[in-house]
Backbone as CSV, one residue per row, in Angstrom:
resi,resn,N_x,N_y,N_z,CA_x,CA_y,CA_z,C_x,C_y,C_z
1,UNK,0.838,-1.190,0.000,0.000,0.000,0.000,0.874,1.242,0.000
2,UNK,0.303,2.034,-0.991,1.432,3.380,-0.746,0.367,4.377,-0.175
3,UNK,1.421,5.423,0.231,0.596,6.568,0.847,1.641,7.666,0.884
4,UNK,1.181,8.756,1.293,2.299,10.364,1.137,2.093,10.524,2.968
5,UNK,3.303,10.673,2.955,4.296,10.804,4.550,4.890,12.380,4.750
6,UNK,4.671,12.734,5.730,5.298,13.955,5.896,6.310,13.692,7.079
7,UNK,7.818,14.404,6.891,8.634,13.899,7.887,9.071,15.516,8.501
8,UNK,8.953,15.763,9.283,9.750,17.151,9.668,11.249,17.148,10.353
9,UNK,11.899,17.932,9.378,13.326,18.137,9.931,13.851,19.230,10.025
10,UNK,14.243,19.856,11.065,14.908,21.197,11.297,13.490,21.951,11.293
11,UNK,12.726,21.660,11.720,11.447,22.648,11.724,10.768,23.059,9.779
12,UNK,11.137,22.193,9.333,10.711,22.162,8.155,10.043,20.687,7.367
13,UNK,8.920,20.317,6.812,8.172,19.684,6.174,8.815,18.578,4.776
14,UNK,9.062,17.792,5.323,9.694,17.095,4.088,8.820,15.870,3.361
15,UNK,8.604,15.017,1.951,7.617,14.778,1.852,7.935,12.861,0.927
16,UNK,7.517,12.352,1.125,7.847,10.796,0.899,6.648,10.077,0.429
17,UNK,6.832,9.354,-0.449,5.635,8.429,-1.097,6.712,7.022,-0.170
18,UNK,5.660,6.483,0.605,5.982,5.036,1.153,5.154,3.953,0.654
19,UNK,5.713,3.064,0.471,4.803,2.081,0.146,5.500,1.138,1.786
20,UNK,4.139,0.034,1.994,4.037,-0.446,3.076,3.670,-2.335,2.850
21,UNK,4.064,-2.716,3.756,3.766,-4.214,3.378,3.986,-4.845,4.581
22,UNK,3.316,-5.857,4.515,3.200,-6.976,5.815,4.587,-8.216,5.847
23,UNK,5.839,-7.896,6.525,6.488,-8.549,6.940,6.816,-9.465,7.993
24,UNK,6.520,-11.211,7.883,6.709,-11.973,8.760,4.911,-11.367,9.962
25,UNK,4.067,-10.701,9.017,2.692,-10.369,9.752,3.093,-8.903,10.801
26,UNK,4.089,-8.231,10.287,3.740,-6.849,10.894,3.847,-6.082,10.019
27,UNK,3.391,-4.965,10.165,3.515,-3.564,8.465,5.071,-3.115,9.041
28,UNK,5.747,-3.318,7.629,6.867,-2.595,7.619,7.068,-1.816,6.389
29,UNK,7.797,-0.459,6.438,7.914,-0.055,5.674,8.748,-0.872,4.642
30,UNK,8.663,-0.957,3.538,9.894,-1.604,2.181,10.372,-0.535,1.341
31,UNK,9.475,0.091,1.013,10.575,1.263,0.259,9.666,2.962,-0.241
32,UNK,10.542,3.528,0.122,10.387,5.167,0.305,11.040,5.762,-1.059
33,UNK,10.349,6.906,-1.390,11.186,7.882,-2.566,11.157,9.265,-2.008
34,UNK,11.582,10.183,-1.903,11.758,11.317,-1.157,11.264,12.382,-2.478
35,UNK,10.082,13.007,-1.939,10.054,14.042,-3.281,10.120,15.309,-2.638
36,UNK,10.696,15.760,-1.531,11.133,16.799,-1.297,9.798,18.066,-0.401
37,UNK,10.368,19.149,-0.801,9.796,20.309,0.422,7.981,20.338,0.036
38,UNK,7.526,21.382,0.584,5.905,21.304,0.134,5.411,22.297,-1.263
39,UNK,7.227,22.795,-1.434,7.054,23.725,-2.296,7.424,23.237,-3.402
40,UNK,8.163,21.946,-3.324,8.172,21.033,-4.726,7.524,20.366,-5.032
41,UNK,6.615,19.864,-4.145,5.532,18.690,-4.655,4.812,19.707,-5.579
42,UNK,4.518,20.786,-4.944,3.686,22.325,-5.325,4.194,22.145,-6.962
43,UNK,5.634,22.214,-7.100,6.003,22.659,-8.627,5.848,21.393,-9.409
44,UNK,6.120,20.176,-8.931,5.896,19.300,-9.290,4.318,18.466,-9.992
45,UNK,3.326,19.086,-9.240,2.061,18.749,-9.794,1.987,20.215,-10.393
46,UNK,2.053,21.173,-10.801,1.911,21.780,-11.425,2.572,21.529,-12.867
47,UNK,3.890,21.235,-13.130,4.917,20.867,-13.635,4.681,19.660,-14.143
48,UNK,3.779,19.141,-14.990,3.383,17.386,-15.259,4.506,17.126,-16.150
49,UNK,5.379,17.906,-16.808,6.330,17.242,-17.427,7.924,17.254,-16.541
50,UNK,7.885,17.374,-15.239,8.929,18.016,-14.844,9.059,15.895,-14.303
51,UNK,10.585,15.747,-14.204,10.698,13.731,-13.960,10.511,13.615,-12.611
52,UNK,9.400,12.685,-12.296,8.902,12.547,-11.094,9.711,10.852,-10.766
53,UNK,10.526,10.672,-9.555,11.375,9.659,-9.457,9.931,8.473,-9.347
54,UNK,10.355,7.240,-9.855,9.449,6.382,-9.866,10.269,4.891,-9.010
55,UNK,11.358,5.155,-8.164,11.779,4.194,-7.112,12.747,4.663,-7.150
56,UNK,13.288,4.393,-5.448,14.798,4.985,-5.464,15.792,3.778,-4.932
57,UNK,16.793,3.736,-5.708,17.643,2.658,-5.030,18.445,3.214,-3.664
58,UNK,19.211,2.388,-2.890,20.079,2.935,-1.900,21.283,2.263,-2.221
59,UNK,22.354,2.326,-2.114,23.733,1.547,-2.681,24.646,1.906,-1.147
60,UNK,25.206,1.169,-0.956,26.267,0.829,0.362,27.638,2.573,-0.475
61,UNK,27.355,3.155,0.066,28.616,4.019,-0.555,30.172,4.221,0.856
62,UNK,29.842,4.581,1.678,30.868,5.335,2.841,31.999,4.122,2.556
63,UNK,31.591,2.830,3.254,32.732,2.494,3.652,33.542,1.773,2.680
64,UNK,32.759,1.187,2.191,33.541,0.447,0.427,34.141,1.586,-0.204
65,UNK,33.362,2.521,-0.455,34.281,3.191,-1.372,35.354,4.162,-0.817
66,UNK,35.724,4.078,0.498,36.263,4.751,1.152,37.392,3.794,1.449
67,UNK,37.404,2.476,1.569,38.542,1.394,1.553,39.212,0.928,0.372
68,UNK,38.302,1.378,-0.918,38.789,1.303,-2.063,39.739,2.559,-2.499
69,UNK,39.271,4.027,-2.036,40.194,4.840,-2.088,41.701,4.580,-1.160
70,UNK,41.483,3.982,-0.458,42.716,4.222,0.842,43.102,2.913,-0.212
71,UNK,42.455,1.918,-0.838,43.747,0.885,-1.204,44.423,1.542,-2.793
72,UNK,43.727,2.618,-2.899,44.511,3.020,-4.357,45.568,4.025,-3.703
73,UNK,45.062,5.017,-2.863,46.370,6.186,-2.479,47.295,5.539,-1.637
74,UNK,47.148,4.278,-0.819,48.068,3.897,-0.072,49.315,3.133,-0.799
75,UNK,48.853,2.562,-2.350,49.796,1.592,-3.163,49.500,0.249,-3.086
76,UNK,48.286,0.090,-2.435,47.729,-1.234,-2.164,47.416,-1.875,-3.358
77,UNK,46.409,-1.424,-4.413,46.166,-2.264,-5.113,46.983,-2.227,-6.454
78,UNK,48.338,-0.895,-6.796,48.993,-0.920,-7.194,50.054,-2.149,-7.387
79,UNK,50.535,-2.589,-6.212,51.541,-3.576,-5.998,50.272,-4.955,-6.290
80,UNK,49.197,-5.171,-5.933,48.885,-6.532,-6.316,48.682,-5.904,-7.755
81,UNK,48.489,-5.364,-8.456,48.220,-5.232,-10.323,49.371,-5.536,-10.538
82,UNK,50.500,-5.671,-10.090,51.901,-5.596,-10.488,52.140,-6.942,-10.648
83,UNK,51.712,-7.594,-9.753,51.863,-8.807,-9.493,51.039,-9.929,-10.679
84,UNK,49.877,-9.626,-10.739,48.480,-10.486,-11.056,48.302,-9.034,-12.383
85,UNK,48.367,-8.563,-13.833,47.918,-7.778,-14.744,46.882,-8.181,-15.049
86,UNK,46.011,-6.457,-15.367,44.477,-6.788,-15.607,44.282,-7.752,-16.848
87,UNK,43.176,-8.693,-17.048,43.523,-9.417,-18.115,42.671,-8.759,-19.046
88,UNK,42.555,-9.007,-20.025,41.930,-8.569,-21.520,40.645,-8.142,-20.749
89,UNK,39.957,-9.230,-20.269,38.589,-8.697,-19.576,37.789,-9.485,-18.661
90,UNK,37.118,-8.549,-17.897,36.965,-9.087,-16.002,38.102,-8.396,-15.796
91,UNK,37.669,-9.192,-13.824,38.036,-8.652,-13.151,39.480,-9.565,-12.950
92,UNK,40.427,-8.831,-12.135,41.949,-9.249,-12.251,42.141,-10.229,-10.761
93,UNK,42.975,-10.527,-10.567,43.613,-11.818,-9.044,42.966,-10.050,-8.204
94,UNK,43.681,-9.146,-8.431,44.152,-7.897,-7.730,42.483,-7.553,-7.301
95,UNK,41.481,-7.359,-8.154,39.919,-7.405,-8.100,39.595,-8.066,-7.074
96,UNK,39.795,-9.742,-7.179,39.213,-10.520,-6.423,39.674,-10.354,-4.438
97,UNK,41.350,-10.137,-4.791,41.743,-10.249,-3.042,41.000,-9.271,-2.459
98,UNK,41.360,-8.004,-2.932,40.698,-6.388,-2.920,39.192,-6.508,-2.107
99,UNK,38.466,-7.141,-3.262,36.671,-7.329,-2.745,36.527,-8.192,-1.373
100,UNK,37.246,-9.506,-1.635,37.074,-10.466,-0.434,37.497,-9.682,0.914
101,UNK,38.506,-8.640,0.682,38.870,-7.865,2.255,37.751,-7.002,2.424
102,UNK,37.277,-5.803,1.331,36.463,-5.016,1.253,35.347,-6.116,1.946
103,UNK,35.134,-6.789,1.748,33.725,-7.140,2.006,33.714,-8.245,3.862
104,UNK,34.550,-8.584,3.621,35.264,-8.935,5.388,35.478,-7.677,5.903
105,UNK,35.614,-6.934,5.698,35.547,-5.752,6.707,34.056,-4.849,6.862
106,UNK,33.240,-5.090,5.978,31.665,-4.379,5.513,30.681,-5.324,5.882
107,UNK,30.700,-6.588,5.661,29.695,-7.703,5.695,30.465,-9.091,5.882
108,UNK,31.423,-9.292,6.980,31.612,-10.909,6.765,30.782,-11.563,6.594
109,UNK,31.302,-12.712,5.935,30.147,-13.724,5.196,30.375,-14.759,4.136
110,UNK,30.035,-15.735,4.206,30.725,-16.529,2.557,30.693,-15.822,1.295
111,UNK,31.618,-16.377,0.891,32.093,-15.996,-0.556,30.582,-16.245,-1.780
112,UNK,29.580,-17.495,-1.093,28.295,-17.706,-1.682,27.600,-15.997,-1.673
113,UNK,27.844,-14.664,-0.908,27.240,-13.613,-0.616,27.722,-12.493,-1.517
114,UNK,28.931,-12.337,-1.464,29.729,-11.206,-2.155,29.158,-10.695,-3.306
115,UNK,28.858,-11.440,-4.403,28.239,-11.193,-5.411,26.698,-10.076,-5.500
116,UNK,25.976,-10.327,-4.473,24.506,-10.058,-4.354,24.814,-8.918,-3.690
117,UNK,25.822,-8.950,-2.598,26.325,-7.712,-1.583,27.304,-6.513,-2.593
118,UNK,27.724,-6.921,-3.384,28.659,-6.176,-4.410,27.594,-5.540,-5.173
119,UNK,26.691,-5.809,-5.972,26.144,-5.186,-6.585,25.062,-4.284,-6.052
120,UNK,25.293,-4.026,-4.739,24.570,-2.867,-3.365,25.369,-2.077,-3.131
121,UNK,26.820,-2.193,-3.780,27.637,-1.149,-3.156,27.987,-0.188,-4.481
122,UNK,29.095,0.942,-3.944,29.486,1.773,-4.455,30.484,0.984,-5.944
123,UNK,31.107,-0.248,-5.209,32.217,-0.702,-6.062,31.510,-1.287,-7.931
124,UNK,29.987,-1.261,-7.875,29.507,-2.172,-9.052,29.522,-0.929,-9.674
125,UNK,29.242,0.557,-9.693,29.363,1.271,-10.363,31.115,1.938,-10.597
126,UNK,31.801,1.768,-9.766,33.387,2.353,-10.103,34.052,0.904,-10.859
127,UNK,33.596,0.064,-10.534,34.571,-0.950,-11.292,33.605,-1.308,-12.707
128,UNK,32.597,-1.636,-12.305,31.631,-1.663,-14.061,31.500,-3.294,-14.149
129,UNK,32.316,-4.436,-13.472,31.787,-5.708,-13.579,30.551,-6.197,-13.296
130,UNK,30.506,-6.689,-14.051,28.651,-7.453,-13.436,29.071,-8.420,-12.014
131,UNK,27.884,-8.522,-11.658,28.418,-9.196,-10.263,28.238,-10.539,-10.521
132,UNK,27.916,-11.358,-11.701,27.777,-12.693,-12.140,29.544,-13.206,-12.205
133,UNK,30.511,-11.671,-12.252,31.722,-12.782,-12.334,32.379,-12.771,-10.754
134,UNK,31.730,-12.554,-9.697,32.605,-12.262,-8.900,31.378,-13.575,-7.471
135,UNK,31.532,-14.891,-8.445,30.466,-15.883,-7.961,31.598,-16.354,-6.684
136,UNK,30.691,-17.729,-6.452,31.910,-18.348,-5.078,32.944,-19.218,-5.852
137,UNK,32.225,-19.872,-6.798,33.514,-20.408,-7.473,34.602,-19.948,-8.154
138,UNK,33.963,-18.674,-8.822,34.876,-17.702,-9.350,36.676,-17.273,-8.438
139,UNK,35.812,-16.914,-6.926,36.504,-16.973,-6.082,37.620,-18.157,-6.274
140,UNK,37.136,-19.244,-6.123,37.887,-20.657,-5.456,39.079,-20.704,-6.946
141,UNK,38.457,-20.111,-7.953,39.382,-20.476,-9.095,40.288,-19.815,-9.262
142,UNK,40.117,-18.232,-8.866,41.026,-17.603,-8.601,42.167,-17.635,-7.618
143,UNK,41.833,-17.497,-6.686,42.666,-18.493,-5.462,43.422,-19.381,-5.610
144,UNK,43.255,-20.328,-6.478,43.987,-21.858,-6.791,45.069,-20.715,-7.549
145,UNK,45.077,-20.022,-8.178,45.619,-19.892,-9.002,47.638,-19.047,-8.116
146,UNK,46.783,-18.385,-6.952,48.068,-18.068,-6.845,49.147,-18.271,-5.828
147,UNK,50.093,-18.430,-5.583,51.462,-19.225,-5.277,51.829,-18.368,-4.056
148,UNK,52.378,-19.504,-3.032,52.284,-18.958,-2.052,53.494,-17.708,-2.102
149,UNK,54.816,-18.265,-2.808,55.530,-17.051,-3.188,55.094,-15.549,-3.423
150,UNK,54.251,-15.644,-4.590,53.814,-14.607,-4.704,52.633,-13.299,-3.812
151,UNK,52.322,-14.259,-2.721,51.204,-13.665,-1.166,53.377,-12.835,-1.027
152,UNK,54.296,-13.891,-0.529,55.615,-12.356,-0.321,55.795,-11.860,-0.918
153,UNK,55.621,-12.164,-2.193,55.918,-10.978,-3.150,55.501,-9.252,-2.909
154,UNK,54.134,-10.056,-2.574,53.097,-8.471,-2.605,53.273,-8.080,-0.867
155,UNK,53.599,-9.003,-0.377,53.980,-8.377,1.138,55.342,-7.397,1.090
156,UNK,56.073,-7.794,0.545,57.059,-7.225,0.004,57.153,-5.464,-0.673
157,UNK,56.233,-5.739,-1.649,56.212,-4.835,-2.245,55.692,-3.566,-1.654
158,UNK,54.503,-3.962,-1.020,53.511,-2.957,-0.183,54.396,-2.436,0.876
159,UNK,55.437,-3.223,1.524,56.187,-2.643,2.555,56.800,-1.636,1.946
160,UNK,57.916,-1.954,0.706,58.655,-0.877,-0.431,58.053,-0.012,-0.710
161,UNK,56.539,0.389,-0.839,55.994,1.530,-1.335,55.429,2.322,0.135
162,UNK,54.898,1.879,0.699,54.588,2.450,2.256,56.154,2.897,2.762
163,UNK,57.032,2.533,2.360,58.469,2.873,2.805,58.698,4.339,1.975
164,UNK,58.342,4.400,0.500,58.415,5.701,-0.322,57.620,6.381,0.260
165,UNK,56.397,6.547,0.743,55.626,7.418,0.950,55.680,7.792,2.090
166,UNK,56.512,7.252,2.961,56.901,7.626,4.519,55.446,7.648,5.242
167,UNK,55.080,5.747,5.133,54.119,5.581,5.915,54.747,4.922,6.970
168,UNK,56.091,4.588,6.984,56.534,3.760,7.868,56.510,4.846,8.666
169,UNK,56.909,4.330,10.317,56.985,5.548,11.437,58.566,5.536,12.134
170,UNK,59.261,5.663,12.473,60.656,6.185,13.017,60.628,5.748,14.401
171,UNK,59.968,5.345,15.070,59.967,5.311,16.537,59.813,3.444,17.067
172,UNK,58.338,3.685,16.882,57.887,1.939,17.282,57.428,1.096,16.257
173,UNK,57.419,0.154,16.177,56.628,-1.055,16.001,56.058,-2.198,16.827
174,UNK,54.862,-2.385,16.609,54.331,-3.577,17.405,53.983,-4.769,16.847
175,UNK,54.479,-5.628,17.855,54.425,-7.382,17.570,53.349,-8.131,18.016
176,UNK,52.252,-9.037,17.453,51.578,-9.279,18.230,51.089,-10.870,17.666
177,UNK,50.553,-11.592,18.258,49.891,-12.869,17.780,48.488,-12.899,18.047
178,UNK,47.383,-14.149,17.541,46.138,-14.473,17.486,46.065,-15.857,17.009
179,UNK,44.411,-16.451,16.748,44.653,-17.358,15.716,43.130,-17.421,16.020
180,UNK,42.704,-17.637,14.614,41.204,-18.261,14.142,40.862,-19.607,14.161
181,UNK,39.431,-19.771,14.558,38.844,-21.019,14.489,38.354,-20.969,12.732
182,UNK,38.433,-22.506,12.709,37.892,-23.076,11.333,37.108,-23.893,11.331
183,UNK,36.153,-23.891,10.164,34.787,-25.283,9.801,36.276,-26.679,9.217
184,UNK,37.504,-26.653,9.203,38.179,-28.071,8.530,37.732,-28.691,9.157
185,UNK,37.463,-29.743,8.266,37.258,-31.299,9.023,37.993,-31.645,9.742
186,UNK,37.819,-32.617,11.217,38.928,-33.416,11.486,39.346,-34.540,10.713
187,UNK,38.464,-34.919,9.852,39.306,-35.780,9.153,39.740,-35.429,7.469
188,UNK,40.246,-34.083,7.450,40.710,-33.603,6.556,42.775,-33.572,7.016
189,UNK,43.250,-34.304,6.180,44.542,-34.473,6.623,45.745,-33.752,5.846
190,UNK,45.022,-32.852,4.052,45.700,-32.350,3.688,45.897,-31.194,3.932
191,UNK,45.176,-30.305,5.219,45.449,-28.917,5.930,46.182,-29.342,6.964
192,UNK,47.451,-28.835,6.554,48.475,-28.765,7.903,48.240,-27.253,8.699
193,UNK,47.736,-26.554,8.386,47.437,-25.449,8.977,46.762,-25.307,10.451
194,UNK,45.847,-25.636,9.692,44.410,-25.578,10.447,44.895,-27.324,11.621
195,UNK,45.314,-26.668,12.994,45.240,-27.609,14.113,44.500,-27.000,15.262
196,UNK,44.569,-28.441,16.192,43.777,-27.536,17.338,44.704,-27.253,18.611
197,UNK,43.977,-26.215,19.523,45.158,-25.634,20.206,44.153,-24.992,20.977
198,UNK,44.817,-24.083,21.739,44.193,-22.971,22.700,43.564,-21.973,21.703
199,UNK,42.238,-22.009,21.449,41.906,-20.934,21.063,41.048,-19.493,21.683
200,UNK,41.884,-18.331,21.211,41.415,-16.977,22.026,39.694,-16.573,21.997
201,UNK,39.084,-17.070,21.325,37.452,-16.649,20.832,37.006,-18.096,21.742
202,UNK,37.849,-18.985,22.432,36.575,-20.003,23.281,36.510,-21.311,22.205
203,UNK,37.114,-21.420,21.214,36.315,-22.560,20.724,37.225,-23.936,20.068
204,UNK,37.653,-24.473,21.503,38.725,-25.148,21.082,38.121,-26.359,20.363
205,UNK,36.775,-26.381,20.794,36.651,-27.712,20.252,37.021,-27.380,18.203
206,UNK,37.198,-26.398,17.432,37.338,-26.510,16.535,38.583,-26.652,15.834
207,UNK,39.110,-26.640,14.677,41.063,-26.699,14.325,41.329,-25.098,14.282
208,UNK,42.273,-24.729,14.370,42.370,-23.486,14.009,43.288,-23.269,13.623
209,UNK,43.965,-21.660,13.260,45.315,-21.257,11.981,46.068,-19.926,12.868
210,UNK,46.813,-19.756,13.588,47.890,-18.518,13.825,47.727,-17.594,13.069
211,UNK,48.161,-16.670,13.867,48.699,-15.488,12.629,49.535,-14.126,13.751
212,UNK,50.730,-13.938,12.850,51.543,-12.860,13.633,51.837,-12.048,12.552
213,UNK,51.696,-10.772,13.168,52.168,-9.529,12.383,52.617,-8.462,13.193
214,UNK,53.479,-7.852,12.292,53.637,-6.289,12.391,53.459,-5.060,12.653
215,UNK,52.788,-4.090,13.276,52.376,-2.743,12.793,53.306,-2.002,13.483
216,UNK,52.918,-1.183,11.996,53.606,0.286,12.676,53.122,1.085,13.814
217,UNK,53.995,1.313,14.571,53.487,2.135,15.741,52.870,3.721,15.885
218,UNK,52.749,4.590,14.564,51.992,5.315,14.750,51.464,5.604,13.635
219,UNK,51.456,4.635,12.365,50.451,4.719,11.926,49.370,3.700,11.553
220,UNK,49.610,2.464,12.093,48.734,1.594,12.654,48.582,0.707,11.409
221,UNK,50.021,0.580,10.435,49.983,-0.708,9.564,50.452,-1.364,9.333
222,UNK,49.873,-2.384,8.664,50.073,-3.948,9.067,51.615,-4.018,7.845
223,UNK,52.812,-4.246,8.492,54.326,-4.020,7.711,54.159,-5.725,7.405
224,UNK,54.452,-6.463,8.171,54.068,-8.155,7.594,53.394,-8.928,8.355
225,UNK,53.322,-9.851,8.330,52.712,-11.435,8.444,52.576,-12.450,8.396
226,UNK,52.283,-13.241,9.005,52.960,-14.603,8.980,51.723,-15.368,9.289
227,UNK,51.506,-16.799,8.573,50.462,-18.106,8.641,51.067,-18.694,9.495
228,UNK,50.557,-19.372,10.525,51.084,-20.799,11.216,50.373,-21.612,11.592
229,UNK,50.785,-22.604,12.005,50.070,-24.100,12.253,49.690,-23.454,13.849
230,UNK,48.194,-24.086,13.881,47.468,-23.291,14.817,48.026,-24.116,16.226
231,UNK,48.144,-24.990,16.265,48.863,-25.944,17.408,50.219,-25.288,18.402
232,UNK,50.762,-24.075,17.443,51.736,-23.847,17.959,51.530,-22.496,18.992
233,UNK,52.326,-22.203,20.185,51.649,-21.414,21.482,52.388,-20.316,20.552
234,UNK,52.142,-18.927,21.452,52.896,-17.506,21.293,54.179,-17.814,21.131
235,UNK,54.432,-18.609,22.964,56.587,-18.400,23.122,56.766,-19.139,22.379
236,UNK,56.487,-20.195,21.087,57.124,-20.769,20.338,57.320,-20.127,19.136
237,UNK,56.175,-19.243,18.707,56.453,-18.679,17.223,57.203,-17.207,17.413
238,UNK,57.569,-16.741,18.686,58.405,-15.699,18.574,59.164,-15.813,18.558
239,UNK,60.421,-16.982,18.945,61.918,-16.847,18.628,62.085,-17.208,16.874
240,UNK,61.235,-18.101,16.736,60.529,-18.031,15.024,60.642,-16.966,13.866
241,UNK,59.631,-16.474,14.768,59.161,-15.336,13.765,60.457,-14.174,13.967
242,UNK,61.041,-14.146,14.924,61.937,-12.847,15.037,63.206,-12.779,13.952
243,UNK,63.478,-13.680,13.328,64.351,-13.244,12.537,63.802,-13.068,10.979
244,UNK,62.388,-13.363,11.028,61.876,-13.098,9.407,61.577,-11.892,9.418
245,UNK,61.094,-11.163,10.407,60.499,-9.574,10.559,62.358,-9.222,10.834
246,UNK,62.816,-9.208,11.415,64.457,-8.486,10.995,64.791,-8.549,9.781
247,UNK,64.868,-10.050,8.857,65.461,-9.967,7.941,64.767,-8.976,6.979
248,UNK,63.155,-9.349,6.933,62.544,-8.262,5.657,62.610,-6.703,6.293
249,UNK,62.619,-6.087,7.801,63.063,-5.087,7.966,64.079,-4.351,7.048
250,UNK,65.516,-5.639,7.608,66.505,-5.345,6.747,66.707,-4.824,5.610
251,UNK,65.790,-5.848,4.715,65.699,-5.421,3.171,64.781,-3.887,2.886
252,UNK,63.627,-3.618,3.688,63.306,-2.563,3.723,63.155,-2.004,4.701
253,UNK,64.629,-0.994,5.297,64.621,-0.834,6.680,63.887,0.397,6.636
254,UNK,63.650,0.415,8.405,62.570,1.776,8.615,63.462,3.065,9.126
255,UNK,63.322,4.064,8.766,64.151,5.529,8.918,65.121,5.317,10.382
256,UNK,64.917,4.485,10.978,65.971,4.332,12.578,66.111,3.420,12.945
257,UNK,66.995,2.594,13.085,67.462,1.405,13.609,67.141,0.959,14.936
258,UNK,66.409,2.394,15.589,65.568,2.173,16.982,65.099,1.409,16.867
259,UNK,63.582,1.036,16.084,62.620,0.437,15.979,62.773,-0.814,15.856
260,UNK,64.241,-1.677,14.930,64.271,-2.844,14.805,64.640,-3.228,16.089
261,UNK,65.655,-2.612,16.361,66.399,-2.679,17.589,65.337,-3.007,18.788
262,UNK,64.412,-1.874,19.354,63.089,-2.105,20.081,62.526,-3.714,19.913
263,UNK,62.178,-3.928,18.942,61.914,-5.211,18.695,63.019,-6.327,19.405
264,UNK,64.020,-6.155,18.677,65.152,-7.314,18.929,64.723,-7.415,20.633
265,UNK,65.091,-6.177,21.275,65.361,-5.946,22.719,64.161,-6.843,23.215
266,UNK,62.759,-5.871,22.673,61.330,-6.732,23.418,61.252,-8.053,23.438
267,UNK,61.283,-8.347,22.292,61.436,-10.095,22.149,62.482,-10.577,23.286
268,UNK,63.697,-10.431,23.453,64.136,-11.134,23.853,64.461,-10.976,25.330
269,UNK,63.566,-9.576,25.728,62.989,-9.811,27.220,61.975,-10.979,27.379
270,UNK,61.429,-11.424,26.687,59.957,-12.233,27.028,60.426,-13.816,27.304
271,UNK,61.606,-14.151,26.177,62.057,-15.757,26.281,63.498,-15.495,25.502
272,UNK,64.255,-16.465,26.537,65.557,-16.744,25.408,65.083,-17.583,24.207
273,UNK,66.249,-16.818,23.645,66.040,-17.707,22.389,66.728,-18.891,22.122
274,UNK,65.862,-20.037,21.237,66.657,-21.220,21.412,67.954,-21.001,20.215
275,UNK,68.193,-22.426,20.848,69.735,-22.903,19.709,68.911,-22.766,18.166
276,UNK,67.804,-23.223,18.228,67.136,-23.611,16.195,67.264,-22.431,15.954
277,UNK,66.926,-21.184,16.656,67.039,-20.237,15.990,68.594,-19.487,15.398
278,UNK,68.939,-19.101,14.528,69.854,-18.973,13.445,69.772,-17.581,13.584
């Protein structure tokens, strides 16, 4: 059922065609068109040729397209195009990682969703793909496709360009660990990843996957990262992990030798380090 709504804002008369409908057996509104003050409806029925909106869409704009800007000015999606080139046509490897974060940070959710959720946002009109190519399998095929080498590659690279643009910071960096629960089977034996262990979210009964990274200390980004077998505690993956975050430091060091240094020091207040470590 439609009907004309008057909404007042700021002490002024604003004016809406609603249509109304019975959801799950209560009236909810479903969808509104805004035709404005009392002095436009005024020009408007006077005005029979003037374009009277006949439905209005709403599209997800702020935060998608606001994570899509920060991954173009930051060099983000620069360094994965570098990696993965757009192909003749569709969307590129660089497309697909891009959306799957965009959309883990907007709507977690299976990869079965992205598609239906993509074409609500800002990104179906700046990128121009139909959302038929950006399916779940689409996903899975893309994925197969790329090498674990190349995930450092682009870790790599993103550090090198955040290093030009003096996103790195001069002072601190912080070290930290976690690890996620997973749906793997237990009797899936070709994920060495995914084990079970202490997990921080409560849910040991499931396998789960590590993860340690980087950030910069004042501007709050993620410099690297690391996968691990979820079985393994904190004090084991830090004498570990401490010489891969030195060495790629190394290769792209940060404006003061404080910061690595800070590190070296912190770490090795917490636990000696063993003999394996090199």
């Amino acid at each position: 059922m439609d009907s004309l709504v008057a909404k007042k804002k700021a002490h002024q008369l604003y004016y809406y065609v609603v249509e109304s409908a019975r959801v799950h057996g209560k009236p909810r509104v479903v969808h509104q068109t805004y035709l404005g003050s009392a002095d436009r409806v005024a020009a408007l029925v006077k005005d029979r040729t003037a374009p009277v909106p006949l439905s209005a869409t709403a599209l997800d704009f702020g935060v998608p397209g606001a994570l899509w800007v920060a991954a173009q000015r930051s060099g983000v999606f620069a360094a994965l195009e570098s990696l993965w080139p757009q192909p003749r046509s569709g969307p590129s490897t660089a497309h697909y990682l891009l959306l799957a974060l965009i959309h883990r940070v907007c709507q977690p959710g299976p990869k079965t969703e992205v598609a239906d959720w993509y074409k609500r946002t800002i990104l179906h009109s700046l990128w121009g793909f139909p959302p038929e190519r950006f399916t779940s399998q689409a996903f899975w095929d893309c994925f197969d496709l790329i090498q674990d080498d190349q995930l450092d590659q682009a870790q790599m690279r993103q550090l090198g360009v955040w290093k030009e643009k003096q996103l790195v910071g001069r002072r601190l960096l912080a070290y930290d660990t976690t690890n996620f629960y997973t749906c793997v089977a237990s009797t899936n034996t070709r994920n060495q990843l995914a084990q079970r262990g202490h997990n921080k979210q409560g849910r040991h009964d499931l396998r789960q996957v590590g993860l340690s990274y980087v950030l910069d200390g004042e501007h709050g980004l993620s410099l690297c990262h690391y996968v691990y077998p979820g079985n393994v505690v904190d004090s084991e993956e830090l004498p570990v992990a401490l010489p891969r975050i030195v060495a790629l430091l190394d290769r792209h060091p940060v404006d003061s030798p404080k910061a690595v240094r800070r590190i070296r020091l912190g770490c090795a207040a917490r636990r000696p380090l063993p003999d394996r470590m090199v």
